[in-house]
N, C-alpha and C positions, 0 to 999 in steps of 0.2 A: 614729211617734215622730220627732220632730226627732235628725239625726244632721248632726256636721262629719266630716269626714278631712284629713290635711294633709301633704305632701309636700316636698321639695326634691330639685332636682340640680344638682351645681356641673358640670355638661357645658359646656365652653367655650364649644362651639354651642347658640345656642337651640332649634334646631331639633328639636336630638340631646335637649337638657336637656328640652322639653318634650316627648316623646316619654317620657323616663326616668321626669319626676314623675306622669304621666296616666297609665304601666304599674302606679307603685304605689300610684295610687288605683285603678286598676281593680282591682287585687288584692282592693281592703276593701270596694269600694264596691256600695250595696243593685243591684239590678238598672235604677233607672228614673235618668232620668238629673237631676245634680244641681238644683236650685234657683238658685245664686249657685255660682259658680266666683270669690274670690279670688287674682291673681294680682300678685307683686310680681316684676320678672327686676331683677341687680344686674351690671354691668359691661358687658353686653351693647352694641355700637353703636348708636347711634337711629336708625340703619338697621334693623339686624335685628329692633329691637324695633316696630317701624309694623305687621311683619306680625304681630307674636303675636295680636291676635283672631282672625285666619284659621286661625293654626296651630292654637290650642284649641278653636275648632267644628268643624272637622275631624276631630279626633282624642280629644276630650271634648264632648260635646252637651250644651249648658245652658240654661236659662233666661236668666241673669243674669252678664252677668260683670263685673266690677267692679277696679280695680287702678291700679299706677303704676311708674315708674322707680324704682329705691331706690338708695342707699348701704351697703346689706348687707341681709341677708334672714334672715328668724326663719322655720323651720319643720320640722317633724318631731326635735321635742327638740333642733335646732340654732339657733346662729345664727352665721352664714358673713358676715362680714366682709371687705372690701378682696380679694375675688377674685367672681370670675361666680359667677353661681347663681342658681335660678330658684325662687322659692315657691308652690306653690299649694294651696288650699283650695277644700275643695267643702264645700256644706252642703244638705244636704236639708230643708225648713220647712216642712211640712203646714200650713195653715188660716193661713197667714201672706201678705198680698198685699208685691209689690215692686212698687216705680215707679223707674223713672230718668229722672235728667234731668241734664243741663251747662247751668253758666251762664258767659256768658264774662265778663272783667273788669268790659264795659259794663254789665253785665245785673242787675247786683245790684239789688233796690228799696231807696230806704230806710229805716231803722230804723224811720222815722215813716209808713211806708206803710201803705196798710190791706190789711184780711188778704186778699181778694179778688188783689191784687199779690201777698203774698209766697205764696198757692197757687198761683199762675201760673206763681209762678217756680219753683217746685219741684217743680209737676207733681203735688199732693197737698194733700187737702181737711184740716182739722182735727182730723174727728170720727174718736174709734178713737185719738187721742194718736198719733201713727206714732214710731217711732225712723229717726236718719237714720246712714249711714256715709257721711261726707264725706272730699274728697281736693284736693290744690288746687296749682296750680303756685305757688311763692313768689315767680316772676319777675312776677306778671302780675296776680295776684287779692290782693283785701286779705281775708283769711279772717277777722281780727278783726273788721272792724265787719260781715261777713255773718253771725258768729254771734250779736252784739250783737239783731238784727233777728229772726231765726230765732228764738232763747229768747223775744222777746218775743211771737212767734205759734204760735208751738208750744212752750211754755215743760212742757208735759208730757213730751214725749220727751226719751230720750238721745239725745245727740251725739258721735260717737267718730270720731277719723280722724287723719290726718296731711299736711305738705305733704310733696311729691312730691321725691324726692333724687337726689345720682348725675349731676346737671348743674351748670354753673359759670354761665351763659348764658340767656335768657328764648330759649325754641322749643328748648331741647334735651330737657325733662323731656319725657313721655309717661305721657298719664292713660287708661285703657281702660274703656272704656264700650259695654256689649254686643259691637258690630261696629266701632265706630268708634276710632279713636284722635285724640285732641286735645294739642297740645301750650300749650296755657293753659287758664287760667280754673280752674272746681271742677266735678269729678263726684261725685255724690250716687245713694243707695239709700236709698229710703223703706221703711220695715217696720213693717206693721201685722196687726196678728191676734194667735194665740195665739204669742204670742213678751215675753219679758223680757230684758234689757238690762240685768246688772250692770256697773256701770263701777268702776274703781281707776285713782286718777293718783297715781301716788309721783313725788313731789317733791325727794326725794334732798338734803332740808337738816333742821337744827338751829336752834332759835334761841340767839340770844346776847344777855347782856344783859338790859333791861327793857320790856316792854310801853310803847310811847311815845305822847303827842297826837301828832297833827299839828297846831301851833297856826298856822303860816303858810305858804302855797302859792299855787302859780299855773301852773294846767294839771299840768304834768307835774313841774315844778320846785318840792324838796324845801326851804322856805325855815326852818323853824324846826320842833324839836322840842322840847314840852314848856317852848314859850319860850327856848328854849335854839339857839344856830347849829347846824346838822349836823355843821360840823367841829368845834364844842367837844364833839357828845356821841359821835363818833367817836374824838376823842385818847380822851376818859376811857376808854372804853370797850376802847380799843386795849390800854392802859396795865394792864386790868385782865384782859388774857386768858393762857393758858399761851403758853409757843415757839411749841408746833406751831399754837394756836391763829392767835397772830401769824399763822405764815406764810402760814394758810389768809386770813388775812383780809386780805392783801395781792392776792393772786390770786384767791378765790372768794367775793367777798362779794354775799350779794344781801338786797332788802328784800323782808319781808312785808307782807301787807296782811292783816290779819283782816276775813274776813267773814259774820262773825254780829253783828248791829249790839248785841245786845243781850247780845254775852256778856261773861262778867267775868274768866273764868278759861279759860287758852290753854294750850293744849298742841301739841308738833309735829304738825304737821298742820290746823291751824286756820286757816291762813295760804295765801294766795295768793303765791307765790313770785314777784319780777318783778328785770329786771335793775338795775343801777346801771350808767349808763352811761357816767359822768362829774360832771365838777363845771364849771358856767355858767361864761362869760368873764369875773365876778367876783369869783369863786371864792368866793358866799356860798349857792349852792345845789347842792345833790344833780341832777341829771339819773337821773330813772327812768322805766323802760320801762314806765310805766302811770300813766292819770289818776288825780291825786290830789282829796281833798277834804277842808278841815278840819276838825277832829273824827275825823279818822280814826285807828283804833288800828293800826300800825305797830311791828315789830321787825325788828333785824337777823339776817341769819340766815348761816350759815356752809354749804358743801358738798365734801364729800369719800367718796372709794370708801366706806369706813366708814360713814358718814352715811347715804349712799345705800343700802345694803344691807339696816342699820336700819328705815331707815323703809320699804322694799319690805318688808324680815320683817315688821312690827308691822302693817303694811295688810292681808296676807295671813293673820294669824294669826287678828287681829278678822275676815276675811270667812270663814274657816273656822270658829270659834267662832259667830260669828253667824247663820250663812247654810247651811251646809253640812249639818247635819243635815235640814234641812226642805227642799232643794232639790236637782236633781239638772242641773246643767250638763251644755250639748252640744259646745260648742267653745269657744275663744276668738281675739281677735284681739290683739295686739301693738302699738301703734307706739309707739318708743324712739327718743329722741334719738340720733344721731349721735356725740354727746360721752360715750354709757356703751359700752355694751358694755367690750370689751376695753382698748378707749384709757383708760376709769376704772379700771375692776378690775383688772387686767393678767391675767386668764383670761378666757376665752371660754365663751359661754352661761350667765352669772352669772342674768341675769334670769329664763330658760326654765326656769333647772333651779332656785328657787325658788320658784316660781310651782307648779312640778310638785309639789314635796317640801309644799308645805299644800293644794293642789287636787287633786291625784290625777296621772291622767293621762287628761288632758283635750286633744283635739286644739288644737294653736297655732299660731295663723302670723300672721305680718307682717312689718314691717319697719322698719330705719331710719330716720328721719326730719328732714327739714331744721325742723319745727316739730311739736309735738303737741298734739291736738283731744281736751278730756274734759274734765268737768264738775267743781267743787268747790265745795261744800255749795249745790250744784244751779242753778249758772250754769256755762254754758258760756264755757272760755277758748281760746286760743291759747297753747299753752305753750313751754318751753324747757327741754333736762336733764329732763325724765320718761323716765317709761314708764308709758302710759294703755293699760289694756285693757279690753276689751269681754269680758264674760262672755257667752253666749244660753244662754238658756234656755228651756223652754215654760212659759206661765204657771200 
C-alpha cells in the first residue's frame, strides 16, 4: 500500500535538524527505503543548504528526492515560520514509475511546440496521463507560460508545486533534485501508475458586486466594463459596500476571471483570482495580472483572514462530502503563499489544522511559497494568496 510520513525540526543546524527529522521518520517508517523523499529547509545559509542532497543519502536512502529553499515550512501538524526549520517527507508508491528532470530558463519549448519537444523536455512520454510536481526559482524561470505548454500536452495530469522562497536575489534559492542542487530554472517529478492526484486551491476571496462583460480590452488592460469605464463601475461599487467592506477594498482588491465559458450562475470559487495592479498612465484602464479577452465574465472580488478561512472550510468540507467516503488518502503536500499563514490569521498552523479537522490525519508537508502551482476547473495556473494541495492517492 502506498504510505507518506512527514517530519520537521527547527535545529538551527541543518545538519543537527536533518539528523532530528530522518530519526523520526525512522521511527514510523516501513523497513524498505522510501520512494520520494520531499524536502523543504527554511532559514538555513545557501551554504549549508548545497550540502543537504549529501546529507539525506547519507543518513536516509531514497529513490527520489525532490525540494527547495522555503520561507517557512509546513510539517508534521506544524507550520514554523520566520525561524529555521527543516521539512521532510517520505512516501513509499508501489506500481508507480518517477522520472526527473531540470529545465533551465533557456530550456522551456514553446507552447506551440510539438509533443515530441515537450517529452524531451520533461523526460516523459504521454501515455499513462503522468501527474507532475513542479518547483521553480522565480528569479530565473517564467513558470506561467511553462504550464501554458505543459496543459496543452499533458492536459490529463495534475500539476501541483510552488516557486522556490527564503531568497531576495536570482542564484540564492536552491532547487534539489535527487543528488544535484540547482540554483535556477524548475525541477520536476513525473508520476505515473497506480497513483491519484486530488488537488484544492483555496483562493482566500469573495466576490463583490455583479457578474460583469468585459466589452473592451487590450492584452492585459482592463478598458470597459459592461460598456461602462472601470473607474465608474468601481466608485458605484465602492459607494455600495459596508466600512469594513470599504477598507478591504482599498488594500485587497482583486479581479476574477470565470472560467467555465458556458456558465450562467457563479458562485465563490468559480473564478480565477488575479491581481490588479494599477491603473494605465491615462488613467482610463485597470492594469491586471492576467490576459484579458472580450466577452469575458469578470467580477470583483475582496480577501481577508475571514474570507480566507471560509473558502479553505467550504473546499474542504465539499472534498470530504464528496470524496472521503469512497477513497482512502496517503499523504498530502502543501504549498501556501507567503502572505497566509500567521501574517493573515494572526495564529499559526491555521491552514494544517483545517485541513486536519475535515481530512483526518493525513501526513502534510510543504511549504511557503513565493508563487503557487494547481489547477482550477482543470487548467493549470500560477497563483498568488492560496494554499494548493495535492492529495495521493492509490487509484
Amino acid at each position: 500500500m502506498m504510505q507518506w510520513k512527514s517530519q520537521v525540526s527547527t535545529n538551527s543546524n541543518l545538519e543537527s535538524a536533518t539528523a532530528e527529522a530522518v530519526a523520526g521518520l525512522l521511527s514510523i517508517l516501513p523497513g524498505n527505503p522510501p520512494d520520494l523523499l520531499v524536502a523543504f529547509p527554511s532559514g538555513y545559509s545557501p551554504e549549508e543548504t548545497l550540502h543537504l542532497p549529501k546529507l539525506l543519502s547519507e543518513k536516509l536512502p531514497h529513490r527520489f528526492l525532490f525540494g527547495c529553499t522555503a520561507g517557512g515550512v509546513i510539517g508534521g501538524g506544524e507550520e514554523i515560520e520566520r525561524r529555521t526549520a527543516l521539512s521532510l517527507s517520505a512516501a513509499w508508491m508501489p506500481e508507480v514509475e518517477l522520472c526527473a528532470f531540470h529545465l533551465p530558463a533557456e530550456g522551456i519549448p514553446s507552447p506551440e511546440a510539438d509533443a515530441v519537444a515537450w517529452e524531451k523536455a520533461v523526460r516523459t512520454v504521454r501515455e499513462g496521463h503522468p501527474h507532475f510536481l513542479l518547483l521553480a526559482d522565480p528569479f530565473s524561470f517564467d513558470a506561467a507560460e511553462f504550464l501554458t505548454g505543459l496543459d496543452s500536452h499533458f492536459p490529463e495530469g495534475k500539476k501541483i508545486g510552488g516557486l522556490a522562497s527564503g531568497a531576495v536575489q536570482r542564484g540564492m534559492n536552491r532547487l534539489f533534485l535527487n543528488r544535484e542542487t540547482y540554483d535556477s530554472g524548475m525541477i520536476g517529478i513525473s508520476l505515473r501508475g497506480n497513483l491519484e492526484i486530488d488537488t484544492l486551491v483555496a483562493q482566500g476571496c469573495r466576490p463583490i458586486g455583479q457578474p460583469m462583460f468585459i466589452t473592451r480590452c487590450r492584452q492585459n488592460l482592463l478598458q470597459e466594463l459592461d460598456g461602462r469605464a472601470p473607474s465608474e463601475v468601481l466608485q458605484s461599487l465602492y459607494h455600495g459596500l459596508s466600512p469594513r467592506d470599504q477598507e478591504l477594498f482599498r488594500q485587497s482588491l482583486f479581479l476574477g476571471l470565470v472560467m467555465k465559458e458556458a456558465q450562467r450562475e457563479y458562485r465563490q470559487g468559480d473564478f480565477l483570482i488575479r491581481n490588479i495592479l494599477g491603473i494605465d498612465e491615462s488613467r482610463e484602464s485597470l492594469v491586471v495580472g492576467s490576459m484579458l479577452r472580450e466577452g469575458q465574465v469578470v467580477q470583483f472580488h475582496l480577501r481577508d483572514a475571514q474570507t480566507s478561512s471560509e473558502d479553505l472550510n467550504a473546499m474542504l468540507i465539499r472534498y470530504k462530502t464528496e470524496h472521503l467516503g469512497q477513497i482512502t488518502p496517503s499523504g498530502a503536500l502543501l504549498f501556501s503563499c507567503l502572505g497566509r499563514g500567521a501574517q493573515l490569521y494572526g495564529e499559526p498552523n491555521h491552514d494544517s489544522k483545517v485541513f486536519h479537522r475535515f481530512v483526518g490525519d493525513l501526513p502534510l508537508g510543504g511549504f511557503f511559497c513565493n508563487g503557487e502551482i494547481g489547477p482550477v476547473h482543470g487548467q493549470t495556473y500560477l497563483h498568488g494568496y492560496t494554499s494548493s494541495f495535492g492529495i495521493f492517492r492509490q487509484k
